[in-house]
Each structure stands twice: as structure tokens, then as C-alpha cells.
C-alpha positions, 0 to 999 in steps of 0.5 A, a space after each residue: 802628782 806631776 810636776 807641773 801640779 808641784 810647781 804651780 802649788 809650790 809658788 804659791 804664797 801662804 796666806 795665813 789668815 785664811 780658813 780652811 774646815 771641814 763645814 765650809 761649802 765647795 766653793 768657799 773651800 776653793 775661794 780659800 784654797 785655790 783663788 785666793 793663794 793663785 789671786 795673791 800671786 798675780 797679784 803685780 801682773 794684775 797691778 800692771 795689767 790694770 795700769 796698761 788698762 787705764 792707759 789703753 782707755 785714754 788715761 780718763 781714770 787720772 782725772 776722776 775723784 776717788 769715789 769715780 775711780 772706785 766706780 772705774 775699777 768696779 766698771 772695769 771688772 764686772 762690765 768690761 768683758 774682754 778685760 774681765 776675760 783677760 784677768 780670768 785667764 790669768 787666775 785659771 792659768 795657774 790652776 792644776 788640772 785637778 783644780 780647772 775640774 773643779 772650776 768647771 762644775 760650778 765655773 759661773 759661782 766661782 768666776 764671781 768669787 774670783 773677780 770680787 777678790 781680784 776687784 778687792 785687790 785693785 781697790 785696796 792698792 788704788 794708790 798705786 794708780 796715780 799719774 806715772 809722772 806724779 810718782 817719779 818725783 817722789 
């Protein structure tokens, strides 16, 4: 293995929860053991990546009800190509070379799996997307 291979593996945050079997397909055994650890991992970058996105579009999330930012951030991650794009380069970045073959033969199957966690992500800390100046003053 390179040294790059250990790093990237090496930093990457153990989720327990996480199963791993022999009867799982190909694509869940890579959710599991690539996605979710690399996903986990960018985990504050994608917080303030989506923090410059809300603001590079007007700041409008700041004024909708909880129902319509969850629609934003679904919006944001499934229709906004560029955005998406740029979060995918984010989660391949950190895979080995041994990993980005196995992308590559199911890519389109695995993109979903990867932004649905990534939207999963977003969704469950939604509360650290409120107005910068609201949070200074707690």
C-alpha cells in the first residue's frame, strides 16, 4: 500500500454503528465502508461549504420556515449541479486509488447513495444554519 492509501485510510473516523457482511451488495458494502467514513470526515468542511452556499445565494434560507429550508437544502443537493459537483469532489477526494475503481464501475448508483448521506448530514445539524448574528449573542 502507498502512503497515501494509509493516510487517507488512517484519518478516517470509525463509525461503529456501521455494518459490514459478507451479504450485503457492492454498493452498500462501499456506502458503508468508504462513503460513510470519507462523508463523516468532511463532515465541518461540508457544514461551512453549505454555510458559503446560503450566503453566495442571497442568504433567502434565513427567512424560511423549517419545512422550506429542509426543501432548500434537499433542492441544493439534488438539483444544484455545480453544488452537487462540488461536494462529490469533496467525498472522491479522499478516496484511495483502489476506491475511485471501484466508483467508477457503478459511479451513478454510488453518487446517490453518496449525496443522500451527505443531504442526511446537512439535515440532522440544520440548526447550525441560522443567521451568523443570532449565534454570536448566545
Amino acid at each position: 500500500m502507498s502512503p497515501r492509501q494509509i493516510n487517507l485510510k488512517d484519518i478516517r473516523p470509525e463509525i461503529s454503528s456501521t455494518t459490514i457482511n459478507d451479504d450485503m451488495s457492492s454498493d452498500e458494502w462501499f456506502q458503508n465502508s468508504v462513503l460513510r467514513p470519507v462523508i463523516k470526515l468532511q463532515n465541518d468542511l461540508l457544514i461551512a461549504v453549505f454555510k458559503n452556499y446560503i450566503v453566495k445565494h442571497k442568504s433567502v434560507f434565513y427567512d424560511l420556515i423549517l419545512e422550506k429550508r429542509i426543501d432548500y437544502i434537499e433542492n441544493a443537493i439534488h438539483k444544484d449541479m455545480k453544488f452537487r459537483n462540488s461536494v462529490k469532489g469533496m467525498v472522491i477526494g479522499l478516496f484511495t486509488v483502489e476506491e475511485y475503481s471501484m466508483y467508477t464501475q457503478n459511479s451513478s448508483a454510488l453518487n446517490k447513495r453518496m449525496m443522500n448521506i451527505v443531504k442526511e448530514r446537512l439535515l440532522s445539524q440544520i440548526q447550525l444554519f441560522e443567521k451568523p448574528e443570532l449565534l454570536a449573542a448566545v
